[in-house]
ROBALO-483268 format. One record per residue (C-alpha): residue number from 1; x, y, z. Coordinates in nm, 4 decimals, padded with zeros to 6 digits. Layout:
% residues N
   nr         x         y         z
  NUM         X         Y         Z
...
END
This chain:
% residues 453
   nr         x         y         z
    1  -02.3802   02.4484   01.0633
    2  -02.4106   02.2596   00.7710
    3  -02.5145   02.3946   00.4494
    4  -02.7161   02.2859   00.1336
    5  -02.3536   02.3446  -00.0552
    6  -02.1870   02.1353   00.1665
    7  -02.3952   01.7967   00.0858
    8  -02.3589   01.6984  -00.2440
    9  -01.9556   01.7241  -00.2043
   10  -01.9864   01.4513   00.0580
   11  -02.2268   01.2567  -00.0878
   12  -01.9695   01.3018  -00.4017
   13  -01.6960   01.1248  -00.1765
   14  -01.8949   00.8840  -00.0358
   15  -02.0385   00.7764  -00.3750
   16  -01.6925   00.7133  -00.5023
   17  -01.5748   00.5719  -00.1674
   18  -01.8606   00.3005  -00.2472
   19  -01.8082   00.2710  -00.6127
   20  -01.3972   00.2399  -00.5817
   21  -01.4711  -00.0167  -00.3028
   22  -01.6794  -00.2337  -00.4698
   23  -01.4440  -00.2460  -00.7838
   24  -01.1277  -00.3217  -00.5645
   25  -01.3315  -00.5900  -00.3684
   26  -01.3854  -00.7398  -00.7599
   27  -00.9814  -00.7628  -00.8203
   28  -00.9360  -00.8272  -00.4423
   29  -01.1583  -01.1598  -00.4897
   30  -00.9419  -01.2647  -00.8136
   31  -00.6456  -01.1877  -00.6495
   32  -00.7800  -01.4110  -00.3191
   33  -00.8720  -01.6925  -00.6188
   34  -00.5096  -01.6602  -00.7161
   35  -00.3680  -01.6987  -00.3612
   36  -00.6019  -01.9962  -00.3351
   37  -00.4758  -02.1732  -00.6439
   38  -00.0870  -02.0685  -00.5512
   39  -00.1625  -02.2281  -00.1992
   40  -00.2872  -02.5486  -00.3405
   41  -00.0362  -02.5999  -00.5865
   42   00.2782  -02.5005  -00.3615
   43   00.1632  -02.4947   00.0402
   44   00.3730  -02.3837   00.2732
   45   00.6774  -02.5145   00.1278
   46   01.0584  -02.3693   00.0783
   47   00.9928  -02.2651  -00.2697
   48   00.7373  -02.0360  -00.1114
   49   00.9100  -01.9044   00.1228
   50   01.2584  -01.8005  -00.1071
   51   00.9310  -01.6704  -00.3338
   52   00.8197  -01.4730  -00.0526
   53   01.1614  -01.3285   00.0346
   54   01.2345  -01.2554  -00.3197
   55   00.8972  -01.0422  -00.3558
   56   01.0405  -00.8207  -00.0569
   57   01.2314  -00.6044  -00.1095
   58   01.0724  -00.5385  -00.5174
   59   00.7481  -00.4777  -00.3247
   60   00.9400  -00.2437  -00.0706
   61   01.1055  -00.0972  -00.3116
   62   00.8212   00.0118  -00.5240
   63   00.6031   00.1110  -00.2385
   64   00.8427   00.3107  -00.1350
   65   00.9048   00.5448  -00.4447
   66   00.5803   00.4585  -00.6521
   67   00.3354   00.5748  -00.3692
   68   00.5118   00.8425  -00.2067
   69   00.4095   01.0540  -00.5694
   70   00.0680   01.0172  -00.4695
   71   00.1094   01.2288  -00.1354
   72   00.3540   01.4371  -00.2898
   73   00.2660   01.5033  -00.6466
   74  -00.1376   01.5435  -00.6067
   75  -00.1805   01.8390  -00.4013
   76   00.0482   02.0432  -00.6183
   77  -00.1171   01.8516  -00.9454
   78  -00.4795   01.9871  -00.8419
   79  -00.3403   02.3266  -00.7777
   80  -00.1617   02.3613  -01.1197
   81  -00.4497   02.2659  -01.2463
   82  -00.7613   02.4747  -01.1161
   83  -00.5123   02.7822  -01.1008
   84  -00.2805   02.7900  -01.3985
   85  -00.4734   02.5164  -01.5954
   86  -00.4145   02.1607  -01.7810
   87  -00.1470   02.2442  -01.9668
   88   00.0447   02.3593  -01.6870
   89  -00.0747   02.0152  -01.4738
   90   00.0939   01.8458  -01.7881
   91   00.3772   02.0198  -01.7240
   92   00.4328   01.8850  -01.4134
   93   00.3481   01.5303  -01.4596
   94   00.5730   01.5424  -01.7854
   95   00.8870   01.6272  -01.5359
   96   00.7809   01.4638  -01.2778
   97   00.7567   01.1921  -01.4915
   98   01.1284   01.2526  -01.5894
   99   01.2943   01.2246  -01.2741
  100   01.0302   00.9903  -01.1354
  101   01.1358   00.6788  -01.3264
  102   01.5210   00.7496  -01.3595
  103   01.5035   00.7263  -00.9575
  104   01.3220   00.3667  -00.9876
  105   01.5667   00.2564  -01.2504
  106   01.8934   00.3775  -01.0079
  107   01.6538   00.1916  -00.7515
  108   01.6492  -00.1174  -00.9310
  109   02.0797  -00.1019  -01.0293
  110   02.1684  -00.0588  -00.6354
  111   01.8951  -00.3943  -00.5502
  112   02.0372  -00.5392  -00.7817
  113   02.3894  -00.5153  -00.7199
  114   02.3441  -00.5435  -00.3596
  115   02.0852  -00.8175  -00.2907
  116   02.3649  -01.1387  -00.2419
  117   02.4560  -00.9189   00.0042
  118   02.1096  -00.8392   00.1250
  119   01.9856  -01.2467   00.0846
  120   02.2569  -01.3728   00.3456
  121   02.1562  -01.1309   00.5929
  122   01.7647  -01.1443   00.5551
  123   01.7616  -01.5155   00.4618
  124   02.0681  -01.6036   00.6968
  125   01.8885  -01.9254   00.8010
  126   01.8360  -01.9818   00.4526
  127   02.0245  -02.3303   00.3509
  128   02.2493  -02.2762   00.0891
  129   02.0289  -02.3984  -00.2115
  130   01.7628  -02.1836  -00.0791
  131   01.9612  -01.8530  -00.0766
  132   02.0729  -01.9716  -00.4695
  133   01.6692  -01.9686  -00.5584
  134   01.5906  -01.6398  -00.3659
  135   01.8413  -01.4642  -00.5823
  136   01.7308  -01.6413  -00.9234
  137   01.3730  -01.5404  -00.8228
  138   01.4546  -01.1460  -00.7247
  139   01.6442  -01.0962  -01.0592
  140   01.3384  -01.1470  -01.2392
  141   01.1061  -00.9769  -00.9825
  142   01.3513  -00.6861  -01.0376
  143   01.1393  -00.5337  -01.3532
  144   00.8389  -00.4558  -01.0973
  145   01.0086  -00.2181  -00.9276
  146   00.9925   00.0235  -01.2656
  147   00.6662  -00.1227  -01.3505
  148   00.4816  -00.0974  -01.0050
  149   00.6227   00.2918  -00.9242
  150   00.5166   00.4308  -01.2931
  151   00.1986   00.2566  -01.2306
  152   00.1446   00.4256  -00.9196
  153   00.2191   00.7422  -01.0436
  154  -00.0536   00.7229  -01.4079
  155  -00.2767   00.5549  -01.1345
  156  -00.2747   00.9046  -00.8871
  157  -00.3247   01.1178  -01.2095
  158  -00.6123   00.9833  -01.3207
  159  -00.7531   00.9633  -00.9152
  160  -00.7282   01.3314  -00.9189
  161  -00.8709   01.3723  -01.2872
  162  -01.1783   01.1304  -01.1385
  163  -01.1115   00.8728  -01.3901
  164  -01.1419   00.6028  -01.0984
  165  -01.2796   00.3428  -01.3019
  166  -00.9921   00.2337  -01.4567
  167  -00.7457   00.2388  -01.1942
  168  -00.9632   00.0309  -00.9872
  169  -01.0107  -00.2415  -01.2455
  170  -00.6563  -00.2664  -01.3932
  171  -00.5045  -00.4859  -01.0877
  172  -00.7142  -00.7971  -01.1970
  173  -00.4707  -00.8383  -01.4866
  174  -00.1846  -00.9278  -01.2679
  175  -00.3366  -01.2289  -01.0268
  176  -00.5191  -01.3524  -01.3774
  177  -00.2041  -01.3780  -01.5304
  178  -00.0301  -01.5389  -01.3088
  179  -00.2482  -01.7795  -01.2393
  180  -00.2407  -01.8675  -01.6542
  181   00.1322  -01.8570  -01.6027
  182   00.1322  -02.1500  -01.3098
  183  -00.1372  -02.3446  -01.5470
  184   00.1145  -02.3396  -01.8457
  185   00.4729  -02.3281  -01.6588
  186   00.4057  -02.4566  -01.3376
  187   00.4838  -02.8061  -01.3828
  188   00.7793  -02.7100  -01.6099
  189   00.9447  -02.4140  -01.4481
  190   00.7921  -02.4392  -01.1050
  191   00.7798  -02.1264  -00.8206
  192   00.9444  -01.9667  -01.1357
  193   00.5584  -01.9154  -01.2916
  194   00.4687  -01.7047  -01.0113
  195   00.7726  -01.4491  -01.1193
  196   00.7098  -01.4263  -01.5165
  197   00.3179  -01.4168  -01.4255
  198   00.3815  -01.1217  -01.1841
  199   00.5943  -00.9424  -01.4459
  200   00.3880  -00.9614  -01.7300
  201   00.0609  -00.8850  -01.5862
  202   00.2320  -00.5217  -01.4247
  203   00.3330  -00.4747  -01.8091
  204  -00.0705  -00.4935  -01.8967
  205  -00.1454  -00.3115  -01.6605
  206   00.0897  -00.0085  -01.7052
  207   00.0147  -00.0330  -02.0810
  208  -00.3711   00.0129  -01.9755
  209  -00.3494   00.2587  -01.7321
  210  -00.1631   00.4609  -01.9813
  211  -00.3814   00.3783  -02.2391
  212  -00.6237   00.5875  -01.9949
  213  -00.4124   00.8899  -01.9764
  214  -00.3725   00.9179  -02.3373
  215  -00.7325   00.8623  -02.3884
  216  -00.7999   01.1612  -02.1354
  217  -00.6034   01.4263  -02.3077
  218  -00.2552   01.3744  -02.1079
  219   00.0995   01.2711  -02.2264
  220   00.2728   00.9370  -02.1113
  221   00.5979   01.0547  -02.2845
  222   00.8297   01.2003  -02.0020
  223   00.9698   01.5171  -02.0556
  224   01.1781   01.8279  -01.8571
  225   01.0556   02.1640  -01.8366
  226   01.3216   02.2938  -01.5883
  227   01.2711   02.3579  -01.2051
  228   00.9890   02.5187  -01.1710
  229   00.8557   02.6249  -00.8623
  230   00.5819   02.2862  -00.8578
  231   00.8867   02.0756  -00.9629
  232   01.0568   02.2383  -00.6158
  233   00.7473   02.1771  -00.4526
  234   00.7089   01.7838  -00.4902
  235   01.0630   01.7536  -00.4261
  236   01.0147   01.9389  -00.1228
  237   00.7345   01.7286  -00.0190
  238   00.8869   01.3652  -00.1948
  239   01.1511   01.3630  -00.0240
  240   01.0146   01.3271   00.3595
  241   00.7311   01.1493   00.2308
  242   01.0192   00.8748   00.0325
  243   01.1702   00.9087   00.3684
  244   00.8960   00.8264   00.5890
  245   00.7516   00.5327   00.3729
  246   01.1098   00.3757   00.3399
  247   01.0673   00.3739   00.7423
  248   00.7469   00.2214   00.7225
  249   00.7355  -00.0256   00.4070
  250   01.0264  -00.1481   00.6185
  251   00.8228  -00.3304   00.8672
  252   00.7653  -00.5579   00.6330
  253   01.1289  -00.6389   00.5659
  254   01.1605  -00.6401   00.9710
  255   00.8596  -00.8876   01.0148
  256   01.0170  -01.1204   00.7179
  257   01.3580  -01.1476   00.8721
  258   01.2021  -01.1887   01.2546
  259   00.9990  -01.5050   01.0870
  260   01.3185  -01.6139   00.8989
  261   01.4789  -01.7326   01.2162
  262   01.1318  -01.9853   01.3513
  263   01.2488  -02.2106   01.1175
  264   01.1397  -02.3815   00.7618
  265   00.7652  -02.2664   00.6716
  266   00.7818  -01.9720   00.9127
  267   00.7434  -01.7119   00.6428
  268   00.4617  -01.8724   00.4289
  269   00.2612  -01.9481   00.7279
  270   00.3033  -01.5257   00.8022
  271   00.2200  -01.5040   00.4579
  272  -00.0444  -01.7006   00.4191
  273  -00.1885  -01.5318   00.7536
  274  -00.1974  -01.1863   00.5935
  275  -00.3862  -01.2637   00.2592
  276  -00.7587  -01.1874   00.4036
  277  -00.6443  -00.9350   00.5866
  278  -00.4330  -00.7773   00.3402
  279  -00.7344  -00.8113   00.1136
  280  -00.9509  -00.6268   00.3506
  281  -00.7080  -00.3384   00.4494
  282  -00.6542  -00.3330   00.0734
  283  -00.9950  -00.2887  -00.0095
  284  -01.1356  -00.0490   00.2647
  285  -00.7502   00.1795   00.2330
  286  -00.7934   00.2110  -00.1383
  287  -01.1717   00.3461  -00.1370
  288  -01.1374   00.5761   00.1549
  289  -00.7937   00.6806   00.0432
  290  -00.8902   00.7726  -00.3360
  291  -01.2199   00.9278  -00.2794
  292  -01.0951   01.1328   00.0713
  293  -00.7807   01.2717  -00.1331
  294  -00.9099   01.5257  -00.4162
  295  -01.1770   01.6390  -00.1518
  296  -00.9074   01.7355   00.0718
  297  -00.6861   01.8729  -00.1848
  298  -00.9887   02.0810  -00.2225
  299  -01.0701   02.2181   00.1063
  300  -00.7176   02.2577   00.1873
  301  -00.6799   02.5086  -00.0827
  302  -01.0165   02.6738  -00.0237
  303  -00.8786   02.7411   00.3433
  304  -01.2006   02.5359   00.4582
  305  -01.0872   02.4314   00.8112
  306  -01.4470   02.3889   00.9118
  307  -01.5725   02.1411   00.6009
  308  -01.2344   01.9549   00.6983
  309  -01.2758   01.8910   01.0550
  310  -01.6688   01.8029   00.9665
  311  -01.5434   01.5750   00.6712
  312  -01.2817   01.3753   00.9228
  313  -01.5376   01.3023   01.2059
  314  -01.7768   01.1762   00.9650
  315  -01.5343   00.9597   00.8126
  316  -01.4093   00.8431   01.0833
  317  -01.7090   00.7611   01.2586
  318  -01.7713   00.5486   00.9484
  319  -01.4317   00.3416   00.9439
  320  -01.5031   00.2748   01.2870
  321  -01.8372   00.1249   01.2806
  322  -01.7643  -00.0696   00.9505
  323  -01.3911  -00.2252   01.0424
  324  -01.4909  -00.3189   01.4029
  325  -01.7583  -00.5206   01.2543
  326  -01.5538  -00.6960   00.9795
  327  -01.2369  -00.7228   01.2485
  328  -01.4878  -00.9187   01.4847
  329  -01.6242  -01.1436   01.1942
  330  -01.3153  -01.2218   01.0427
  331  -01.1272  -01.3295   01.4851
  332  -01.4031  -01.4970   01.5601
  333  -01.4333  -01.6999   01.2164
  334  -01.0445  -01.7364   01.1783
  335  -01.0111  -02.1240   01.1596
  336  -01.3159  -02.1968   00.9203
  337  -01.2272  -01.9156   00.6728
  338  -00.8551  -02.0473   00.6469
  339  -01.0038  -02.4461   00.6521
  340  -01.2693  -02.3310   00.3383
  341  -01.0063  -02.1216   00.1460
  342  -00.6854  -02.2918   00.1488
  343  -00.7226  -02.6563   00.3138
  344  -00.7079  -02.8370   00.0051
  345  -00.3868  -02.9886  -00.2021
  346  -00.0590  -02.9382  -00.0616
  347  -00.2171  -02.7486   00.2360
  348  -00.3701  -02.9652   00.5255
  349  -00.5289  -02.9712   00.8700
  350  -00.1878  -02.8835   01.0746
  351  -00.1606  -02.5751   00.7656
  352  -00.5032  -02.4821   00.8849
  353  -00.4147  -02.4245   01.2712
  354  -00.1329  -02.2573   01.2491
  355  -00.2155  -01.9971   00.9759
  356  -00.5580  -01.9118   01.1554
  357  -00.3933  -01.8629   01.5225
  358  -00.1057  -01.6078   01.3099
  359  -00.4636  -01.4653   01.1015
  360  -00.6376  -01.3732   01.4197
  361  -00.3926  -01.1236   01.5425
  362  -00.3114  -00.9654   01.2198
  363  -00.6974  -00.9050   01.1860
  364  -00.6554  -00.6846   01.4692
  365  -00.4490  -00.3869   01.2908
  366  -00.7959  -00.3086   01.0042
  367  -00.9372  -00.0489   01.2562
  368  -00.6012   00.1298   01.3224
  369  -00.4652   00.0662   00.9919
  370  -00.7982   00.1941   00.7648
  371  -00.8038   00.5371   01.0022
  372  -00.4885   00.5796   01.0072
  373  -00.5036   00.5840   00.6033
  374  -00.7277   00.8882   00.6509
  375  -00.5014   01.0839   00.8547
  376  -00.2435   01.0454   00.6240
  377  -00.4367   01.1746   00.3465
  378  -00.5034   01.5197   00.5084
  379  -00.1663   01.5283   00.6638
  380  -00.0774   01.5106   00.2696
  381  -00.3074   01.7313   00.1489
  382  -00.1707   01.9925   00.4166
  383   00.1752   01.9184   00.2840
  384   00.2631   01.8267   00.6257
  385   00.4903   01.5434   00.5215
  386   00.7508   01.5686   00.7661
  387   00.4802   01.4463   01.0069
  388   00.4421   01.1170   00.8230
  389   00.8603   01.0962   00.8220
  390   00.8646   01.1084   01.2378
  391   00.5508   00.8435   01.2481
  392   00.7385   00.6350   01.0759
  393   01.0208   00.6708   01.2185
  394   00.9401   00.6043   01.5603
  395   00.6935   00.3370   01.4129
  396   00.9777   00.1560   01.3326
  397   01.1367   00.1570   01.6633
  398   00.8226   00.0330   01.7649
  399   00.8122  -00.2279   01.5529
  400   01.1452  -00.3893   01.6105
  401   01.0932  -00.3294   01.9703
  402   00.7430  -00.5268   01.9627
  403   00.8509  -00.7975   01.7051
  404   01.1496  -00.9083   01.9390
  405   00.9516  -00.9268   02.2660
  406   00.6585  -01.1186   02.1029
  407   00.8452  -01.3696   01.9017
  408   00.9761  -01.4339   02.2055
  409   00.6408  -01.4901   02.4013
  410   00.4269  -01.5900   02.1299
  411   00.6422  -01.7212   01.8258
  412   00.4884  -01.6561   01.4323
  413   00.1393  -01.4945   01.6156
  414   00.3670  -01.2341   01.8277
  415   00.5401  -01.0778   01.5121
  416   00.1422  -01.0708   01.3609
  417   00.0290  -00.8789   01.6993
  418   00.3033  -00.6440   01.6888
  419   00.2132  -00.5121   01.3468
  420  -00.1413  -00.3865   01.5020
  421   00.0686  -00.2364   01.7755
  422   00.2918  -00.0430   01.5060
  423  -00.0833   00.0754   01.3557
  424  -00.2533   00.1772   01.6804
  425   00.1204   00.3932   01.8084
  426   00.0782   00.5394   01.4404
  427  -00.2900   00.6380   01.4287
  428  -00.2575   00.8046   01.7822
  429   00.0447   00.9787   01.7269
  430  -00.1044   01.1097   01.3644
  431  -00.3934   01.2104   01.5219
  432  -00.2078   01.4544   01.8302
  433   00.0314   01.5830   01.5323
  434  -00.2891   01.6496   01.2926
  435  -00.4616   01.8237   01.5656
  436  -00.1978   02.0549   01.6389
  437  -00.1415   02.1481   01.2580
  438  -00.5031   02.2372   01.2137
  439  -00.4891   02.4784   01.5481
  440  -00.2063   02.6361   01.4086
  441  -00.3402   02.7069   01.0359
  442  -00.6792   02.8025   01.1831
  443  -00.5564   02.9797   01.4516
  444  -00.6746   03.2993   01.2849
  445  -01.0327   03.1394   01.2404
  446  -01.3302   03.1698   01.4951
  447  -01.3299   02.8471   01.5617
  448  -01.1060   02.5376   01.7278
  449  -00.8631   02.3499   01.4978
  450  -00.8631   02.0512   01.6764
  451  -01.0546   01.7871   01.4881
  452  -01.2513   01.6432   01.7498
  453  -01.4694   01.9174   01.7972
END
């Protein structure tokens, strides 16, 4: 039964849930005005499309390493802290730090050495010309991979230290600047602008979000303090979690090459197709997942299976009700939200069809993709990684699997559908593996573990 005690944490996450929502809708909306102005300026087009391809594997990359320290570092982070205090949390962000950003740097050499390589196989129907402008536009995109994982990491820090405000707000540097960059070097330097734009608005926003961290008490300057047991423990957690998302960031590199063989356009059309919802998943992922986290952290450690299984069916039943409703809104209204947002410039009528038959499956994936985002957060908190490392493993299976029968049925739309497939097999098979983990640490408890009850 619930208790008076019990409220005001929940209201607590739901208050932030709101507040980091409507901040991230803010920079989602500037970042939607940017894709607007990009689309009008460039339309689907084989500038876009090496841009797109160069922006892969930077974006993989980062993903990869930068947000895997969220799921690995925070649990440990809010235990150094409440136990052994804040010096000892600085402590481990310090060497954390250390390690953290020598692996994004090795990262970045290996890309960088290996993408010709990588550019004839991913853009093999590439024309010759168009490989040569990939590869010019990745060697500049290359800086974001150090930028976008140390932002990630001063981003989680000041989550779990409730400084939200901040690391809600910073993104709107990056679409504002490049959007200045296209208005100053576009007509010079062309699908180049996007790149330098890109780059130096990451720069701002690192340089702000550490800003923050100095501003709340905490070092920015990486240092080592040994292997200490928390050290051992986010390496012991990183390293399936690095694992796992490098298996699942990788359906985007599988999508990109599928699309790279339906011929010139292919992969702006996809990418064009995934900008609302992107912005949507975006928006509803970020506020569940940074308000859900610390609260779980917290009842995790408190041995509260009960306020845990009450927390997840509330949330859930929440995500549910809200992304049905916006996934129905956003099918059904496909072609006029595509005609009123991009059809203008370089992008016309024929643009229009296309990119709204590929939008309305990819709308289909917010349900699965949003709850999903919660499971992963308590499989996290539970530091039951290795979970997350077999999802995306056999997510990825999936995916291929999916992505070779649709193209085949369905063309550009099929390899959109498959990616709500990937979500829904993902979402289910968290869900079984969650259950089972909660029966098994409550099993000494009075009550069921399984979440449902």
């Amino acid at each position: 039964m619930e208790t008076t005690q019990d409220r005001p944490p929940r209201r607590r996450v739901w208050q932030i849930m709101a507040a980091v929502g409507g901040m991230t809708a803010l920079v989602s909306i500037v970042a939607a005005g940017k894709d607007l102005f990009v689309a009008g300026r460039f339309g689907v087009c084989d500038q876009m499309d090496a841009f797109v391809l160069a922006s892969v594997l930077p974006l993989f990359a980062s993903s990869v390493i930068g947000f895997s320290f969220n799921a690995a570092l925070i649990p440990t982070y809010v235990k150094e802290r409440e136990t052994r205090g804040k010096e000892a949390a600085q402590q481990l962000l310090s060497s954390t730090l250390v390690w953290g950003v020598l692996l994004l740097i090795g990262i970045s050499v290996v890309l960088g050495l290996l993408f010709p390589v990588l550019v004839s196989l991913l853009g093999a129907h590439f024309s010759p010309e168009k490989q040569a402008l990939t590869r010019s536009l990745f060697l500049i995109l290359l800086a974001t991979i150090v930028l976008r994982g140390t932002m990630v990491l001063y981003g989680s820090v000041l989550n779990a230290n409730e400084r939200y405000k901040l690391v809600s707000l910073s993104p709107i540097l990056t679409p504002v600047c490049v959007v200045i960059a296209v208005i100053l070097l576009g007509r010079r330097i062309g699908v180049y602008s996007l790149c330098w734009g890109t780059v130096v608005g990451m720069l701002l926003e690192l340089t702000v979000l550490g800003y923050g961290l100095v501003r709340s008490g905490m070092s920015v300057v990486p240092r080592w303090y040994g292997f200490t047991e928390p050290v051992k423990t986010v390496i012991r957690q990183y390293m399936p979690m690095i694992a796992g998302a490098c298996l699942s960031s990788s359906a985007i590199i599988v999508d990109q090459s599928f699309a790279s063989t339906l011929g010139s356009g292919s992969l702006s059309v996809l990418s064009y197709a995934n900008k609302i919802v992107g912005l949507v998943v975006y928006v509803c992922a970020t506020s569940v997942s940074t308000a859900v986290m610390p609260h779980f952290c917290t009842l995790v450690a408190r041995e509260d299976w009960q306020g845990i299984r009450r927390a997840v069916r509330v949330n859930m039943r929440i995500i549910i009700l809200a992304t049905v409703a916006i996934t129905a809104a956003l099918y059904f209204g496909s072609e006029f939200i595509v005609r009123t947002l991009f059809e203008r410039g370089a992008f016309g009528p024929a643009d229009t069809k296309i990119v709204a038959a590929v939008q309305r499956m990819c709308v289909l994936q917010v349900p699965f993709y949003v709850a999903r985002v919660l499971m992963m957060r308590l499989i996290s908190s539970l530091q039951g990684n290795s979970i997350l490392l077999w999802s995306a493993g056999l997510s990825m299976i999936v995916n291929v699997a999916l992505d070779y029968v649709l193209m085949r049925e369905m063309g550009i739309a099929g390899i959109a559908l498959s990616t709500t497939g990937v979500y829904l097999f993902s979402f289910v098979f968290c869900w079984i593996a969650l259950n089972r983990r909660m029966a098994q640490m409550s099993a000494g408890g009075t009550s069921s573990g399984c979440l449902s009850q």
